[in-house]
ZAMARGU-4260 file (C-alpha; in steps of 0.2 Angstrom, whole numbers, plus 5000, padded with zeros to 4 digits):
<rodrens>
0) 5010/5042/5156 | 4995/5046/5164 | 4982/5055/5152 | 4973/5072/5158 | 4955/5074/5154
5) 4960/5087/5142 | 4969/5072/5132 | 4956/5059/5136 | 4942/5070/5128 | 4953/5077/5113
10) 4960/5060/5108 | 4946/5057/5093 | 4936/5071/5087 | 4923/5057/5080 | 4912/5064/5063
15) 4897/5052/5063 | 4877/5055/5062 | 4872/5064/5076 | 4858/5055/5086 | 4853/5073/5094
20) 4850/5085/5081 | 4846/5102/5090 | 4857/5101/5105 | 4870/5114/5109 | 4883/5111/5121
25) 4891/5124/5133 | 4912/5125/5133 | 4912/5114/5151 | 4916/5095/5153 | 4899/5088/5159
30) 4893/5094/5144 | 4905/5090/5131 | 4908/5073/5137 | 4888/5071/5137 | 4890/5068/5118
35) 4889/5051/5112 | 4898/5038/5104 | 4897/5035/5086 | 4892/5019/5078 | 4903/5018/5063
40) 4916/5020/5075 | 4911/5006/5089 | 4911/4993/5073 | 4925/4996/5061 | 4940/4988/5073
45) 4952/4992/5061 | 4961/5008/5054 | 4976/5013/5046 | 4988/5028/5054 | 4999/5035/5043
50) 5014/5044/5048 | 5020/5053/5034 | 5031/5070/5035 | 5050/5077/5036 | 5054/5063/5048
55) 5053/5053/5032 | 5070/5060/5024 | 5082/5053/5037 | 5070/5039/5038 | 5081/5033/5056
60) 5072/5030/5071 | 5056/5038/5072 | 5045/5052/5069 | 5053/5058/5085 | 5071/5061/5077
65) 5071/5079/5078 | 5069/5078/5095 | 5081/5063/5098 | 5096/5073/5088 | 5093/5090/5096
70) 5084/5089/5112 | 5086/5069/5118 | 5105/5070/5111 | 5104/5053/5108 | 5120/5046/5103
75) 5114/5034/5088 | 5104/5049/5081 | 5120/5061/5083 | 5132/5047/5074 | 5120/5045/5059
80) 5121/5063/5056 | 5140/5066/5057 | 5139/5048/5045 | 5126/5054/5034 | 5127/5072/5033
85) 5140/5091/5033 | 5143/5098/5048 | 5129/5111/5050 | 5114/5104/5043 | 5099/5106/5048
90) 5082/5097/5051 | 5072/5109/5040 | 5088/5107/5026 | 5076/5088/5027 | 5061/5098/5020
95) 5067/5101/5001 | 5070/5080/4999 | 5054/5077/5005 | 5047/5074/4987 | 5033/5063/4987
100) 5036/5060/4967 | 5030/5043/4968 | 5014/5044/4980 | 4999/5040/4972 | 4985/5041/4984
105) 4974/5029/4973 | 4986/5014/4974 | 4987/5020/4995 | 4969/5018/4995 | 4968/5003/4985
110) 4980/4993/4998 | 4974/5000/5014 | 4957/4995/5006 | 4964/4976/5004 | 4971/4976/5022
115) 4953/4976/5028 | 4954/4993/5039 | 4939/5003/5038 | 4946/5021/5041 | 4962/5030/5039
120) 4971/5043/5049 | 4985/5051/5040 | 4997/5064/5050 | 4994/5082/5046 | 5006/5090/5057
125) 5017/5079/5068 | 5027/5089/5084 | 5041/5096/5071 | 5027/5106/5065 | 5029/5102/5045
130) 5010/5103/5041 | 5003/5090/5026 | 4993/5103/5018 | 4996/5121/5015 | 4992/5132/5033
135) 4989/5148/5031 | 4999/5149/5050 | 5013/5138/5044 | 5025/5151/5037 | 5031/5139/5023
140) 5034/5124/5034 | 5020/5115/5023 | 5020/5101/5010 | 5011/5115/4997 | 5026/5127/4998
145) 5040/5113/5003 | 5046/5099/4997 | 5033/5089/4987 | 5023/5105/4985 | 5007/5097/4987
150) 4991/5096/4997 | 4994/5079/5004 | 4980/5080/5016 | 4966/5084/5001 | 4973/5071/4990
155) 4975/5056/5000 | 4956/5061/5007 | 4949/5061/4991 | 4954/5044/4986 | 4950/5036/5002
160) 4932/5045/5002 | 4932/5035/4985 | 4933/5018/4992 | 4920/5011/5008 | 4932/5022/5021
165) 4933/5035/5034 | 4945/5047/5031 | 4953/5055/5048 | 4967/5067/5054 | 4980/5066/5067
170) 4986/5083/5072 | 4998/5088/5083 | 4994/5104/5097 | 5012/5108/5099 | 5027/5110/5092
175) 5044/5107/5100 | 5053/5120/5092 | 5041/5134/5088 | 5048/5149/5097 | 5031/5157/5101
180) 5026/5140/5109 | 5040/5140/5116 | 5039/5158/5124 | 5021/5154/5129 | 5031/5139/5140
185) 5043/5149/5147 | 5029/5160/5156 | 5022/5145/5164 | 5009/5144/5150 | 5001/5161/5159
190) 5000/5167/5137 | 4993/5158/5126 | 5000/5166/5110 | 5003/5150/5101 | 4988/5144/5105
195) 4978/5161/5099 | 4990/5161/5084 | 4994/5142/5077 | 4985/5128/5086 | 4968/5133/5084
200) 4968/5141/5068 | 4974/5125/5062 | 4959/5113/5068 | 4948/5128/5062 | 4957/5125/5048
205) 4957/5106/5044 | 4938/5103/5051 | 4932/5117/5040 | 4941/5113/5023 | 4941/5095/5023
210) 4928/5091/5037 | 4937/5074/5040 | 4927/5059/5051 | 4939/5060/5063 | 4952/5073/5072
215) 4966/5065/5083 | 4972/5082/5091 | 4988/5076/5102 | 5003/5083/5112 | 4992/5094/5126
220) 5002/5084/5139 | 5014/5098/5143 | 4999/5112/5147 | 4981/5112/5156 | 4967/5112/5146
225) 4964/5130/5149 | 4981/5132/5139 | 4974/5124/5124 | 4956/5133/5124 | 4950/5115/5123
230) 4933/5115/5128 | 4932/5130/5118 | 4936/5121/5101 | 4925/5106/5107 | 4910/5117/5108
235) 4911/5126/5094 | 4916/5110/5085 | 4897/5100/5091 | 4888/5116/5088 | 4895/5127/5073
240) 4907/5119/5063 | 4902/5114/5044 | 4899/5096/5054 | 4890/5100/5069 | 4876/5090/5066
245) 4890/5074/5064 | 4902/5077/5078 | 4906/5066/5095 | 4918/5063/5104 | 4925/5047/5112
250) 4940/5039/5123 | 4951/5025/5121 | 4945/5008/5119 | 4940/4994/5107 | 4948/4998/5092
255) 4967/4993/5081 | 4975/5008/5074 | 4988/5000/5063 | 5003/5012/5058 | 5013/5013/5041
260) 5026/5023/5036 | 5028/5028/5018 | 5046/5033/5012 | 5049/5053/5009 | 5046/5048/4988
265) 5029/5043/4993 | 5030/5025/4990 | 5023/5014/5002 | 5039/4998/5007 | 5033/4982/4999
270) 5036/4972/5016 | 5023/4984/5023 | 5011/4982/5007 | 5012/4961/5009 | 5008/4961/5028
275) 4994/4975/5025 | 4987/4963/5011 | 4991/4946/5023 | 4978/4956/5037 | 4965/4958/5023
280) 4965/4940/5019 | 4964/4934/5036 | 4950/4949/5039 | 4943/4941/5024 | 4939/4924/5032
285) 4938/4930/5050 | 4932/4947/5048 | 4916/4942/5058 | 4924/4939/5072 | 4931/4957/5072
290) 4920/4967/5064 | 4904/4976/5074 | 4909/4963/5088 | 4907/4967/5105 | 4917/4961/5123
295) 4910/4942/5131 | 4908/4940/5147 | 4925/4933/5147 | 4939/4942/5136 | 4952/4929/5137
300) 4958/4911/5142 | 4976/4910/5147 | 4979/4892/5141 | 4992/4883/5132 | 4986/4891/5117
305) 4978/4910/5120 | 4961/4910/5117 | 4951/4928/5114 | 4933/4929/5113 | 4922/4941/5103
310) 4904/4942/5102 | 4889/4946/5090 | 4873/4945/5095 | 4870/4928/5103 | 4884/4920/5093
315) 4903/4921/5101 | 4919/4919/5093 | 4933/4908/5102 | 4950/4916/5092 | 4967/4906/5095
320) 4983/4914/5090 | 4992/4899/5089 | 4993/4881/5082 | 4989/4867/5093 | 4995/4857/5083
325) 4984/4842/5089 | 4968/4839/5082 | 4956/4842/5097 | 4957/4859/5108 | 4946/4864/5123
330) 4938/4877/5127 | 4935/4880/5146 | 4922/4895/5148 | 4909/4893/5137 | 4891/4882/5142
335) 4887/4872/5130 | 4869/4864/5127 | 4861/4851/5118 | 4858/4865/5101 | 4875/4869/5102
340) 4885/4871/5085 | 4903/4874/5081 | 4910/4878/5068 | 4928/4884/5061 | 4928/4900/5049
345) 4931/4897/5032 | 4924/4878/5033 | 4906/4876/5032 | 4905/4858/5038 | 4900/4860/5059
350) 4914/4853/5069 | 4912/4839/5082 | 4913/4841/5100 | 4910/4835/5121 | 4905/4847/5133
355) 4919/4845/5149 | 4915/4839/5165 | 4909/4858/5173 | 4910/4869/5159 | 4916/4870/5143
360) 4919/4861/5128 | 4930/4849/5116 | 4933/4853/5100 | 4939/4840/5086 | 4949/4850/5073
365) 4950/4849/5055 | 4968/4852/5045 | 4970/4869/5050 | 4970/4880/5034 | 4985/4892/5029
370) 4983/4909/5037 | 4992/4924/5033 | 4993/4929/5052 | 4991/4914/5063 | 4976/4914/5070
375) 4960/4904/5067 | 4943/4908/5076 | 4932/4895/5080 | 4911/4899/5080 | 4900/4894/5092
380) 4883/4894/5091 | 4869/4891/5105 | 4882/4894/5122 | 4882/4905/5135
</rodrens>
């Protein structure tokens, strides 16, 4: 799917220090797109995206089951209904079972903290339009009035604004069943009712009352950016907002968003717990390598065992993903010279080695250690 610019601009909402204090920008794409990109953003790597709502209940598929069940008709997704549930039920009969008794956002902090990711998105409305946090344009279909009868989005924020983490927000523009969104499609999105109505209140909303580091604002595929009032939002979000003086706004590109789903009681599955933790200790050895890295010259090596390169500053990382299982391993890209120095992460002792014939190098291996994710990253010192 391709992405408009509407989609490209609006995917993060980035809350970071401003580097142009002063500057107002005008509701028009050359000068929304003019702002830059954050720092903080450009070296965490690494977050956590939480999907988390009524989709949780049936627990089948995806987020997208609603839509699979009633619009999709998927067979699977109508079977595990007639198996699971009376004949007419409905998705919001979901709502009163999403209970959330056992979430406890300190312990979610605590093992998204041990994974090693550096910020957390959470979903405060998905396309079913269930919203995480109690909005004001909801009429009912929120977690305050619903289900676990909580603000999920200011609880889980304030425990991961405890730890070293940026807290963020994934929020959905529309929804697949809202009639008003619906009527606005019908008229070939000539109204924009929903828009006036739902959508933008609720980012007026979540940026004003919990003023997250992040906004993923998604689902504008179906209408022009006109639609949506987009550039509108944007402009009022870099000049007036209570973060104007932090806001910016970037594409895709160079970093891992990592996504979780917790159960509808609020607990988070213990397979997912152990691989978050496996991450962190790998992060914890190797983290380097990831962390405020950029791209080198050359990204990749498509040899027997793949080989990805990182860089910081005039040192590069060589990354292999798997073991191979002999104790020497060649590098072909990177020039060596007589200062050269090698070394594999997690052992302090340098690492013996030949320069090839035209380029590149020969590494002699220690016993590779255990790794949580197999992967080992190799440091080289003095190349280019």
């Amino acid at each position: 799917m391709q992405m408009t610019q509407c989609q490209i601009s609006l995917f993060l909402c980035l809350l970071s220090c401003a580097a142009s204090f002063g500057t107002r920008y005008t509701p028009d794409w050359d000068s929304l797109d003019s702002r830059p990109l954050p720092e903080w953003y450009d070296e965490v790597k690494f977050g956590i995206f939480v999907h988390w709502g009524v989709f949780s209940v049936p627990a089948f598929g995806s987020e997208w089951f609603w839509w699979y069940w009633k619009i999709a008709l998927k067979p699977e997704y109508i079977l595990f209904m007639v198996k699971n549930y009376p004949l007419g039920f409905r998705y919001a009969d979901f709502a009163p079972d999403f209970h959330a008794q056992f979430f406890d956002p300190d312990e979610w902090a605590d093992i998204f903290e041990a994974s090693g990711a550096k910020y957390v998105v959470l979903t405060s409305k998905h396309h079913e339009g269930f919203t995480n946090w109690g909005s004001p344009t909801s009429w009912n279909w929120n977690s305050v009035d619903n289900g676990p009868h909580r603000d999920l989005v200011a609880d889980l924020g304030a425990a991961i604004r405890n730890r070293s983490l940026h807290y963020g927000l994934y929020h959905s523009l529309y929804e697949w069943f809202n009639p008003i969104y619906l009527k606005d499609k019908q008229s070939g999105f000539k109204t924009q009712e929903f828009v006036e109505k739902k959508a933008m209140p609720e980012l007026y909303d979540l940026v004003n009352r919990y003023k997250p580091d992040l906004i993923w604002s998604d689902g504008d595929w179906e209408a022009p950016d006109t639609y949506w009032n987009s550039t509108g939002f944007l402009a009022w979000l870099y000049n007036d907002s209570p973060v104007k003086d932090m806001v910016y706004v970037v594409a895709l590109g160079g970093n891992y968003l990592l996504n979780v789903g917790p159960k509808a009681d609020g607990m988070i599955p213990p397979v997912f717990e152990e691989r978050l933790r496996g991450i962190g200790a790998w992060l914890k050895v190797n983290g380097e390598a990831i962390y405020a890295t950029k791209p080198w010259r050359v990204q990749a090596e498509n040899a027997t065992v793949p080989v990805w390169y990182t860089s910081k500053s005039s040192t590069v990382y060589a990354i292999f993903t798997s073991n191979p299982m002999q104790n020497t391993f060649k590098l072909l890209t990177p020039k060596t010279s007589h200062n050269t120095v090698v070394t594999l992460l997690g052992n302090p002792e340098p690492l013996k080695w030949a320069p090839l014939q035209t380029s590149g190098l020969i590494v002699l291996l220690p016993d590779l250690p255990f790794t949580p994710a197999e992967a080992w990253t190799l440091q080289l010192d003095e190349v280019a």
